[in-house]
C-alpha positions in Angstrom: 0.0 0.0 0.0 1.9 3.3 -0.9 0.6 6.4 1.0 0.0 9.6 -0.8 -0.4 13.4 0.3 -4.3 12.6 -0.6 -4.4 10.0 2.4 -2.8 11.9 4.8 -4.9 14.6 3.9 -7.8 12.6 4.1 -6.3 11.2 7.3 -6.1 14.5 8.6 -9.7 15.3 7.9 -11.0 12.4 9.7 -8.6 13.1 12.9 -9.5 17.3 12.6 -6.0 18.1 12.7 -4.0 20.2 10.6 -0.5 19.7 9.4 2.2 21.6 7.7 3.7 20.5 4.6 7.3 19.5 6.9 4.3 17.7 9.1 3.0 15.9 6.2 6.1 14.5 5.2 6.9 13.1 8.7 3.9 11.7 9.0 3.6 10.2 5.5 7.0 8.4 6.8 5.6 7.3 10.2 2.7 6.0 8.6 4.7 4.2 5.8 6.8 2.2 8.7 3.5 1.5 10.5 1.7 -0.3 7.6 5.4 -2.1 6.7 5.3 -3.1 10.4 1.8 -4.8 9.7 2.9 -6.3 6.8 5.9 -7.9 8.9 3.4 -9.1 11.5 0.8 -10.6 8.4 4.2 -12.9 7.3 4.5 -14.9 10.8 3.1 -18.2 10.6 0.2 -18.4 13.8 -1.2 -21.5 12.4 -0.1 -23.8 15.6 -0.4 -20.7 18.1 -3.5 -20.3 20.4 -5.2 -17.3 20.8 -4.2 -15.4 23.9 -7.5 -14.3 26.0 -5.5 -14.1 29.7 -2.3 -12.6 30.3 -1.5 -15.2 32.8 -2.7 -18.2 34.2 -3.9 -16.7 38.0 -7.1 -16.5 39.3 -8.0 -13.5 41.4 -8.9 -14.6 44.8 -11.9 -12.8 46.3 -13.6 -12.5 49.5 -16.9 -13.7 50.5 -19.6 -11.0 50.3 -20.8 -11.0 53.7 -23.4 -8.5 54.9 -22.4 -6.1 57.4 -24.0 -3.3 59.6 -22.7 0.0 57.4 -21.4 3.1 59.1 -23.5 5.3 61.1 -23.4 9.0 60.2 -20.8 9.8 63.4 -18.7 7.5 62.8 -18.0 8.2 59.1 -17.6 11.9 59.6 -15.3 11.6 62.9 -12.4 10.7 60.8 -13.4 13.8 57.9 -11.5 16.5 57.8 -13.8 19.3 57.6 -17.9 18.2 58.5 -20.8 19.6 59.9 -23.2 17.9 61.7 -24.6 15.7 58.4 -21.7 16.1 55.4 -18.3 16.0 54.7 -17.3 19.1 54.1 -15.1 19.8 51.1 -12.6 22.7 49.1 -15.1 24.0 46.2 -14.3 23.0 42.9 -16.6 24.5 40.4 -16.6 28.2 40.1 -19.4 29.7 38.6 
């Protein structure tokens, strides 16, 4: 597949980005050593190789989900910070 100025501008269209003519040329070369990179990959033979789905062979090991009584309202906002008597208090963050 050779890549022309017309892909990269069409390329460039599709991503909304803009590039110089000195751009366009570096790209057109990063893009030409990505596609021969495919093509590298596409010549490997994969016929005895299964697919990989899991990284590695480990399980995760979880917990039992066991039912507990949750936090009363003291004693999740004696450790806070800042509070009032019902919230946690916080710096604001949004300015209007």
């Amino acid at each position: 597949m050779s890549i022309t100025d017309k892909k990269i501008d069409d390329l460039a269209h599709l991503a909304r980005l803009e590039f110089t003519s000195n751009e366009k040329v570096n790209i057109k070369k990063d893009v030409t050593s990505i596609i021969a990179f495919c093509d590298k990959l596409a010549e490997v033979d994969t016929v005895h190789v299964e697919p990989l789905i899991y990284l590695s062979n480990e399980m995760n090991v979880l917990r039992e989900d066991v039912v507990q009584k949750p936090l009363d309202k003291e004693a999740a906002l004696k450790n806070a910070p800042l509070a009032n008597s019902d919230y946690f208090k916080v710096p604001k963050v949004i300015k209007k």
